[in-house]
Biopython code that builds the backbone (N, CA, C, O; Angstrom):
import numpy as np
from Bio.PDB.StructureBuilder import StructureBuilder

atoms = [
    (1, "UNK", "N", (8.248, -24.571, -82.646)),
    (1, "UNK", "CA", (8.174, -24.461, -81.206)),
    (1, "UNK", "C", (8.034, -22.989, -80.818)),
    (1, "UNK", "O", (8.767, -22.084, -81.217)),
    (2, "UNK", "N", (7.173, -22.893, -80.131)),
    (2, "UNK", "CA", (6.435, -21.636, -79.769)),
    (2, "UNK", "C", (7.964, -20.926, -78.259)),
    (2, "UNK", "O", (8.403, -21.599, -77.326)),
    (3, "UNK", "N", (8.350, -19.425, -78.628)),
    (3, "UNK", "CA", (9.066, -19.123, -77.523)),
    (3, "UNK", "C", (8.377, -17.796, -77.032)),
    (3, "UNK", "O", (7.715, -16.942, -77.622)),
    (4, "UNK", "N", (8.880, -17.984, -75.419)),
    (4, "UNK", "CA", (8.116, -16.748, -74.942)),
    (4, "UNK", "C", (9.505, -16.106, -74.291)),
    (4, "UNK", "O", (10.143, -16.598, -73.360)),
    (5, "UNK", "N", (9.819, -14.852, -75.035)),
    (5, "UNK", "CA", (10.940, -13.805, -74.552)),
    (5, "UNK", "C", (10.478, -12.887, -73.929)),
    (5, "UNK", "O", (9.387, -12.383, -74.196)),
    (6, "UNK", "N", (11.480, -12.394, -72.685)),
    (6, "UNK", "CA", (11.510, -11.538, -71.744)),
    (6, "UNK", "C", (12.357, -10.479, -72.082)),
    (6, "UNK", "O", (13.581, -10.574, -71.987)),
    (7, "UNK", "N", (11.512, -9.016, -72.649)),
    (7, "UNK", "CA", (12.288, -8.425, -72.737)),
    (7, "UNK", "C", (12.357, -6.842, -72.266)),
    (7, "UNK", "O", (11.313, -6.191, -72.291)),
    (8, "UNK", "N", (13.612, -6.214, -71.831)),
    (8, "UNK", "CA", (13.319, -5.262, -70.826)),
    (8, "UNK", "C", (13.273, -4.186, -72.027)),
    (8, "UNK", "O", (13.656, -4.292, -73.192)),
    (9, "UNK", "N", (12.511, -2.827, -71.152)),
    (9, "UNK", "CA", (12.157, -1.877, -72.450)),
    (9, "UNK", "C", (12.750, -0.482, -71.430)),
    (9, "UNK", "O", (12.643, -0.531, -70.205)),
    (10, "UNK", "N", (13.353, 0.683, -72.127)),
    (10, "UNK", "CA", (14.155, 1.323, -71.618)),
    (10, "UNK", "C", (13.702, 2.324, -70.428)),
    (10, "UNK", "O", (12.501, 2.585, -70.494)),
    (11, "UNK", "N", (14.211, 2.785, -69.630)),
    (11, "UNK", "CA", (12.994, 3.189, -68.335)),
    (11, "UNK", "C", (13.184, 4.822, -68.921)),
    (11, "UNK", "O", (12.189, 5.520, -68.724)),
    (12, "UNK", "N", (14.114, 5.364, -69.476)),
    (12, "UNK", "CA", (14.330, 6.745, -69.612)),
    (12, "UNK", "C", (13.779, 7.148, -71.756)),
    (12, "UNK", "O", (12.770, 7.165, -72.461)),
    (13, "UNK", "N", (15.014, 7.343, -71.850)),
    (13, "UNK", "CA", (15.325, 7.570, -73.231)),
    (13, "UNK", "C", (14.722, 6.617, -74.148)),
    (13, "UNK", "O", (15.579, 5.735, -74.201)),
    (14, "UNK", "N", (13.844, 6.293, -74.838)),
    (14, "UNK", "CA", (13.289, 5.447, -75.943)),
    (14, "UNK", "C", (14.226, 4.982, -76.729)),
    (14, "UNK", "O", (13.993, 3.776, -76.796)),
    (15, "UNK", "N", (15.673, 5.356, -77.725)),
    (15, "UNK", "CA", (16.833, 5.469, -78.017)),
    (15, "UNK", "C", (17.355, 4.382, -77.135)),
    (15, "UNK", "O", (18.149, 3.689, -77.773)),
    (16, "UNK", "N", (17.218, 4.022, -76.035)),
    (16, "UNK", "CA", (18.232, 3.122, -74.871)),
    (16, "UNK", "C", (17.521, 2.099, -75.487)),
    (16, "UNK", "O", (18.288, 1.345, -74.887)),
    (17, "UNK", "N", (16.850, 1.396, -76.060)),
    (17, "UNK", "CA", (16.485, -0.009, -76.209)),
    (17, "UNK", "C", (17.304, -0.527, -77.004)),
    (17, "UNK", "O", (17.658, 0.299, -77.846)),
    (18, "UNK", "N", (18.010, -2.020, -77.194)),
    (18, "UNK", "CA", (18.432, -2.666, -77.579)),
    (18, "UNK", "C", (17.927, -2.829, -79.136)),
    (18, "UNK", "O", (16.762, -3.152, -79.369)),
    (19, "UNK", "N", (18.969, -2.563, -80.287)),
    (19, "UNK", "CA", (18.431, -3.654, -81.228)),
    (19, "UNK", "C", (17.871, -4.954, -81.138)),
    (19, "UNK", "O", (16.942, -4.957, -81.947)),
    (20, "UNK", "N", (17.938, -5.978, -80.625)),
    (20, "UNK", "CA", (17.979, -7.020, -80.131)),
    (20, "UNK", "C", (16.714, -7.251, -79.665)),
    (20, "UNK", "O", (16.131, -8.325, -79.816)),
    (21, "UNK", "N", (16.120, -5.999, -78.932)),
    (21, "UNK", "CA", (14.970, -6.259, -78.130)),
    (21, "UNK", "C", (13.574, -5.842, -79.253)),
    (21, "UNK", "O", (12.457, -6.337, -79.402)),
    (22, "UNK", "N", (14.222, -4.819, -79.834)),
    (22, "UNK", "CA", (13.731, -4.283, -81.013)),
    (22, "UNK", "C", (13.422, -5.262, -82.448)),
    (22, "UNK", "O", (12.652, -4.811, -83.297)),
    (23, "UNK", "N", (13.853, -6.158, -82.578)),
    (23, "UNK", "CA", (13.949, -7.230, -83.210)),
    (23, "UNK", "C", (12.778, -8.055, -83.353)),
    (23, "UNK", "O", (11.978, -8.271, -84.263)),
    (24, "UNK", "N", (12.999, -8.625, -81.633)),
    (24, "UNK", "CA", (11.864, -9.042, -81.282)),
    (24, "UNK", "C", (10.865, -8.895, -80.876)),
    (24, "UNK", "O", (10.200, -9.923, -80.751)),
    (25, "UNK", "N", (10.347, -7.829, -80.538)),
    (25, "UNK", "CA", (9.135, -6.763, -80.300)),
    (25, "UNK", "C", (8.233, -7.021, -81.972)),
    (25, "UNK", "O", (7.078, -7.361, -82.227)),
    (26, "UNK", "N", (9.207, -6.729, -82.687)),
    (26, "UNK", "CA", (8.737, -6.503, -84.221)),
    (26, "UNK", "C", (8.636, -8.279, -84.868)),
    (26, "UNK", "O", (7.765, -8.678, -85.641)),
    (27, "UNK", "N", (9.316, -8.779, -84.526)),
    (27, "UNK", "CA", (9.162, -10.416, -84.680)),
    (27, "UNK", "C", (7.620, -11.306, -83.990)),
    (27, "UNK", "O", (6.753, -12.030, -84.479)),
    (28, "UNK", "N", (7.905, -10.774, -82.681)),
    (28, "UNK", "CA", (6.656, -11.899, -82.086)),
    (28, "UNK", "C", (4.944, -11.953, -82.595)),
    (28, "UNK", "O", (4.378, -11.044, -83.202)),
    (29, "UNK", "N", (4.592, -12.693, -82.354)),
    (29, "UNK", "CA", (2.943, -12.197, -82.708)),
    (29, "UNK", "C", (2.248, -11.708, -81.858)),
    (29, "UNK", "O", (1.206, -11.271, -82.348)),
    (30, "UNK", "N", (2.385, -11.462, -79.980)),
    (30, "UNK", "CA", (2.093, -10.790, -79.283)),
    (30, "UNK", "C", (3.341, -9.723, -78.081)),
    (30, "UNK", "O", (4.483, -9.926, -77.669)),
    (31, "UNK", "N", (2.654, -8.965, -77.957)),
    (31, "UNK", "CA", (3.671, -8.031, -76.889)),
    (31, "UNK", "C", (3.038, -8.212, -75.143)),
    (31, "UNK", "O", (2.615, -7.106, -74.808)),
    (32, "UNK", "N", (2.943, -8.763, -74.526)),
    (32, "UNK", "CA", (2.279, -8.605, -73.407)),
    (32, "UNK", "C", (3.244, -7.698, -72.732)),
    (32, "UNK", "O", (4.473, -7.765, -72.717)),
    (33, "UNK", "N", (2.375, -6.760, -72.129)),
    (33, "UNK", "CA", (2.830, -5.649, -71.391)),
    (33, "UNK", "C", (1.840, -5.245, -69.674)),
    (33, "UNK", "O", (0.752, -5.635, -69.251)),
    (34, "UNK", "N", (2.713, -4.473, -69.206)),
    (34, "UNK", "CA", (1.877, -4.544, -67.517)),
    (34, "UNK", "C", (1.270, -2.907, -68.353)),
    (34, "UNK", "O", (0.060, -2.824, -68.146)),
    (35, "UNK", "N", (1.659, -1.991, -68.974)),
    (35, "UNK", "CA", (0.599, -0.967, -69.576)),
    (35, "UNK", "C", (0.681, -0.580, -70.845)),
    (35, "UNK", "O", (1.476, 0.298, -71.179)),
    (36, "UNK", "N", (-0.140, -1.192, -71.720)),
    (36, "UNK", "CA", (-0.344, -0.994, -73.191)),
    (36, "UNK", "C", (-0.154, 0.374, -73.537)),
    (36, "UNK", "O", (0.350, 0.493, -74.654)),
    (37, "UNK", "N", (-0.409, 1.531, -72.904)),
    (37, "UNK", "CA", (0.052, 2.946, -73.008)),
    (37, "UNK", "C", (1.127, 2.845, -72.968)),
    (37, "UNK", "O", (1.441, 2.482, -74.102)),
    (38, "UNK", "N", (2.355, 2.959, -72.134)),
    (38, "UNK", "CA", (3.687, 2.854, -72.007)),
    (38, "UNK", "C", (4.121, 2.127, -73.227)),
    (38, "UNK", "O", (4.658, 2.812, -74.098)),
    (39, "UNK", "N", (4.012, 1.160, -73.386)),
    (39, "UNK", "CA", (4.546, 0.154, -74.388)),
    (39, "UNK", "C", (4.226, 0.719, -76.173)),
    (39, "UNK", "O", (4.982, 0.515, -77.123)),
    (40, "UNK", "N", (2.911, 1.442, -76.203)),
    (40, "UNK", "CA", (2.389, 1.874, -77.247)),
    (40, "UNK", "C", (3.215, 2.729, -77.978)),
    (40, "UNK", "O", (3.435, 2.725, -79.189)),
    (41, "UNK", "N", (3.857, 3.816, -76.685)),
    (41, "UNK", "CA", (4.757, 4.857, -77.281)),
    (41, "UNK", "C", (6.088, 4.246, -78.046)),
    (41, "UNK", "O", (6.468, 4.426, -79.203)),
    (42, "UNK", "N", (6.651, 3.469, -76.992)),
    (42, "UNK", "CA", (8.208, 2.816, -77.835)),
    (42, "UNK", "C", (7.512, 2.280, -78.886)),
    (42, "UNK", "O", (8.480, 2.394, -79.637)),
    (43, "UNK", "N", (6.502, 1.694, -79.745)),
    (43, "UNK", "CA", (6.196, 0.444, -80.373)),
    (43, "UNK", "C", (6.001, 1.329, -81.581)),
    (43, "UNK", "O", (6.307, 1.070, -82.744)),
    (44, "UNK", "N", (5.295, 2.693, -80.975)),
    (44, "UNK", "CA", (5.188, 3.599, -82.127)),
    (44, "UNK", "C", (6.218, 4.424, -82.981)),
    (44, "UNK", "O", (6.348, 4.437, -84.205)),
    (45, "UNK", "N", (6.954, 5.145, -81.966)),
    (45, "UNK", "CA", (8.588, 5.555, -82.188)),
    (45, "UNK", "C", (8.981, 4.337, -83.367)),
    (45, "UNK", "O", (9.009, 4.507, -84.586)),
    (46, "UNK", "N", (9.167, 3.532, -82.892)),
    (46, "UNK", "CA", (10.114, 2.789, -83.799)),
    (46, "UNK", "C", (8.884, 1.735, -85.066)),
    (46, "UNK", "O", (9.206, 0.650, -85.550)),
    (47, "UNK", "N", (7.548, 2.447, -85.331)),
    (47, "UNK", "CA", (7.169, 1.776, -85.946)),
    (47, "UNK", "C", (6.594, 0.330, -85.966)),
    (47, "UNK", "O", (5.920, -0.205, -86.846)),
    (48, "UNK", "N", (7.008, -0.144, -84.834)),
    (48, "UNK", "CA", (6.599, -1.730, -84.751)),
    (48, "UNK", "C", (4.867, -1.549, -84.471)),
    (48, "UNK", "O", (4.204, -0.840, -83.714)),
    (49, "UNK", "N", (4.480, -2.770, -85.687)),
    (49, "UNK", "CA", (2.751, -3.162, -85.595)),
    (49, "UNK", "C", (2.424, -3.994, -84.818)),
    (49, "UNK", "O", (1.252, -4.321, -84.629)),
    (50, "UNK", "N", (3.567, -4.554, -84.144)),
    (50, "UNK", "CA", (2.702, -5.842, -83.195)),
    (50, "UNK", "C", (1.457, -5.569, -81.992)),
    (50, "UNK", "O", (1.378, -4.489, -81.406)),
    (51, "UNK", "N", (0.856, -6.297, -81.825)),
    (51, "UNK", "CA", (-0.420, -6.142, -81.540)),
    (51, "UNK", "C", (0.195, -6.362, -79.615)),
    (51, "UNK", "O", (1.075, -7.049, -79.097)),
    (52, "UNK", "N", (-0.530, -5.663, -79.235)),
    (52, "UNK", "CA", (-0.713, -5.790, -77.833)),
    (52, "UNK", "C", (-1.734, -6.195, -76.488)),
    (52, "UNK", "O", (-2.924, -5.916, -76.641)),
    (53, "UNK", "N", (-1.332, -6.827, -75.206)),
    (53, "UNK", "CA", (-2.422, -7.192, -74.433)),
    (53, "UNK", "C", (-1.354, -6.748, -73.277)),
    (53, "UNK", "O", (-0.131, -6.813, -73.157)),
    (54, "UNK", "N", (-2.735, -6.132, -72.277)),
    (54, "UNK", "CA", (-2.184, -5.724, -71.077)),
    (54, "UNK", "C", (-2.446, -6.954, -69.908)),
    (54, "UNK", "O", (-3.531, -7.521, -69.776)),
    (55, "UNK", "N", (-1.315, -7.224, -69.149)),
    (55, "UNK", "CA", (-0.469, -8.327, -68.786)),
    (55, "UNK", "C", (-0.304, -7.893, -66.934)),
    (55, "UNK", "O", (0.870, -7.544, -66.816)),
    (56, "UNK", "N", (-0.706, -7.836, -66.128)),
    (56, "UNK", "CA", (-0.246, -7.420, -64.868)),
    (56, "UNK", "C", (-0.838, -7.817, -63.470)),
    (56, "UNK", "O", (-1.962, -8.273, -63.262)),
    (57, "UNK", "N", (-0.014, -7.594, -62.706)),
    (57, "UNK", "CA", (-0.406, -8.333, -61.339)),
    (57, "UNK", "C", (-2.009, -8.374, -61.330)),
    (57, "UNK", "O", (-2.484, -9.340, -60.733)),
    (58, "UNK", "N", (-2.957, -7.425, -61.932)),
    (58, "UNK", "CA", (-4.160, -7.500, -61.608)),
    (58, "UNK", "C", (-5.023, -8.127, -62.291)),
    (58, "UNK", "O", (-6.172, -8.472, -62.018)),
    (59, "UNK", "N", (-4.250, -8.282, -63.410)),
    (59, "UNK", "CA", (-5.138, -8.870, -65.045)),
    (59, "UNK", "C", (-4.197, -10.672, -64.785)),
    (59, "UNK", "O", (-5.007, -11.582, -64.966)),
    (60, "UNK", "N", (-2.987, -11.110, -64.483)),
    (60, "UNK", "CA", (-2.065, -12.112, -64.788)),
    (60, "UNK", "C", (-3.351, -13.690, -64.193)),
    (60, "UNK", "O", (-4.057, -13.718, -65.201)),
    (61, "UNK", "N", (-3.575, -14.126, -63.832)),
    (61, "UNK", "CA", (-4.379, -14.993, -63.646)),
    (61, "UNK", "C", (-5.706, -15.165, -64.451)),
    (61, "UNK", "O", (-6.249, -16.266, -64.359)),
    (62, "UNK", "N", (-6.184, -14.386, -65.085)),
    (62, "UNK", "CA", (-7.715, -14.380, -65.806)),
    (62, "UNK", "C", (-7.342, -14.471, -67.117)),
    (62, "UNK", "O", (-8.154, -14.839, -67.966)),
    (63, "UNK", "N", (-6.022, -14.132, -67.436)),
    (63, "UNK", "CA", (-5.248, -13.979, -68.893)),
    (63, "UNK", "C", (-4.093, -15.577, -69.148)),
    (63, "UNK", "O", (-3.719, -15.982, -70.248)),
    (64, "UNK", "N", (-3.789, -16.139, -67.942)),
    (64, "UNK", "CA", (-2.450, -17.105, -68.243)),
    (64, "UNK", "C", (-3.032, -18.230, -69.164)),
    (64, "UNK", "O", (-2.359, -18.627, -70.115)),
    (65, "UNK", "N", (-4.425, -18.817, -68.867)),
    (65, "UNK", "CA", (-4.653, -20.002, -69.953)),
    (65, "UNK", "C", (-4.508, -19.635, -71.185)),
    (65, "UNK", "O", (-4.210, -20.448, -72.060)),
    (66, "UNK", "N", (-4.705, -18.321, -71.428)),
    (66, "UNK", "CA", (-5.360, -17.711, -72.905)),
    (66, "UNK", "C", (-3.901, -17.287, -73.633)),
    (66, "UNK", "O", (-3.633, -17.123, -74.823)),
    (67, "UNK", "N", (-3.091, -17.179, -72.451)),
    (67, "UNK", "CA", (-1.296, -17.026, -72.840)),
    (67, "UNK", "C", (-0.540, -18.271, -72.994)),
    (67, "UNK", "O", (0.549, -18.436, -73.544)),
    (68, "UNK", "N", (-1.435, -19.264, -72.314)),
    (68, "UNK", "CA", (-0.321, -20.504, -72.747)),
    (68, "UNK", "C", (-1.059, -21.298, -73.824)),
    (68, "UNK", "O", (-0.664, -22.436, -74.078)),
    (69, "UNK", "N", (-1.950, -20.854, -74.379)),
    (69, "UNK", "CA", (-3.347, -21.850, -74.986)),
    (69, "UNK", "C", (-2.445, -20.991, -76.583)),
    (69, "UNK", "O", (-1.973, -21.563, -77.565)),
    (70, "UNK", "N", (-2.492, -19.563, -76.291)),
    (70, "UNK", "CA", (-0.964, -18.971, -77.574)),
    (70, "UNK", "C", (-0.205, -19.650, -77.693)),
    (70, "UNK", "O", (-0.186, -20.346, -78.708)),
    (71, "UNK", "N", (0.951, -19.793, -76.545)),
    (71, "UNK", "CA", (2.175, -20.494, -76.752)),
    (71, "UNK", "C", (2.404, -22.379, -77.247)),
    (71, "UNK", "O", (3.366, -22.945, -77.766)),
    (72, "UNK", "N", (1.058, -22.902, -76.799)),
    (72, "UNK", "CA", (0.819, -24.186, -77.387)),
    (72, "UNK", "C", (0.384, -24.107, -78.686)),
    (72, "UNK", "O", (0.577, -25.256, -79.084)),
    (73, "UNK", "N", (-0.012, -23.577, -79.466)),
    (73, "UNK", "CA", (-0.556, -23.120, -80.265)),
    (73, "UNK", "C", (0.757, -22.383, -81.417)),
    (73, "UNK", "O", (0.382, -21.656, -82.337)),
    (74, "UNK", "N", (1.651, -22.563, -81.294)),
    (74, "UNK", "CA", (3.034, -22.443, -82.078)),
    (74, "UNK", "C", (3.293, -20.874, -81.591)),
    (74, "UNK", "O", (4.458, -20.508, -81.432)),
    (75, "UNK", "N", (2.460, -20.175, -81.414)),
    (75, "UNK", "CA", (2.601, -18.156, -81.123)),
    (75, "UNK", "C", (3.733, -17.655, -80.208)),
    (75, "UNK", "O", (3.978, -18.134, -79.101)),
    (76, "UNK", "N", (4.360, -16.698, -80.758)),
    (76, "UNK", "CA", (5.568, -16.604, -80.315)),
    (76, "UNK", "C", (5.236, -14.883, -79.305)),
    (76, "UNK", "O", (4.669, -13.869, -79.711)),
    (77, "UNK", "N", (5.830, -15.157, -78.005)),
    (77, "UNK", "CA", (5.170, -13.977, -77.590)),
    (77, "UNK", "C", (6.354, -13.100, -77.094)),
    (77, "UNK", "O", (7.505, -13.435, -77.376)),
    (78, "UNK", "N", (6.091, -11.952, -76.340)),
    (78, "UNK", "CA", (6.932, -11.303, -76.114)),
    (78, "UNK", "C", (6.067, -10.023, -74.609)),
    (78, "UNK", "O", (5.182, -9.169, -74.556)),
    (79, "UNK", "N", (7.458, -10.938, -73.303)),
    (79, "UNK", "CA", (6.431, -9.990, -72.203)),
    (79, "UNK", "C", (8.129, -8.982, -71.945)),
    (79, "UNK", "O", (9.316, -9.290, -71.839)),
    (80, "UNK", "N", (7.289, -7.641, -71.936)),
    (80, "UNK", "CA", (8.067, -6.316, -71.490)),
    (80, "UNK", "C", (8.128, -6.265, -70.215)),
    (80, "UNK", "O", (7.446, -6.961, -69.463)),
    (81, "UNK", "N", (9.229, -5.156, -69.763)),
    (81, "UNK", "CA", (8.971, -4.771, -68.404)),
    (81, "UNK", "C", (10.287, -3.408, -68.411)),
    (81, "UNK", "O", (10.476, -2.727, -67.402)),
]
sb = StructureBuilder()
sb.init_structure("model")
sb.init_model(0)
sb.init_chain("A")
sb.init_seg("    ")
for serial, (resi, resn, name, xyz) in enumerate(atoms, 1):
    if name == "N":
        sb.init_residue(resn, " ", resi, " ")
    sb.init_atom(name, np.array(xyz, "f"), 0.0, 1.0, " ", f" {name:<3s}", serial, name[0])
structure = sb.get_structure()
């Protein structure tokens, strides 16, 4: 069963993120993020390869079939904020 986690990413210090969140960043098979730049830096810091798609009020409708067509599809995702 395919899960989609919400997980918050630190607004200051890179260091402030959760193991936990860190876990699963490095676990899922996608990261959806509102800016693949932002997200790139923490992902890099700590090494994580997961692959990324930018995710946001302007892109969220042209992208949701292709996000749930993942999640039916067993893919385990992971949206930041």
């Amino acid at each position: 069963m395919a899960t989609l986690y919400i997980v918050s990413t630190p607004i200051g210090h890179l260091k402030d993120v959760t193991i936990r969140a860190l876990e699963i960043l490095e676990g899922v098979d996608l990261i959806l993020c509102e800016d693949t730049r932002v997200t790139q830096k923490l992902l890099n810091h700590f090494n994580i390869k997961t692959r990324t798609l930018s995710y946001h009020q302007h892109s969220k409708l042209k992208k949701v079939k292709y996000i749930l067509d993942l999640l039916r599809s067993g893919k385990n995702l992971a949206l930041v904020s």
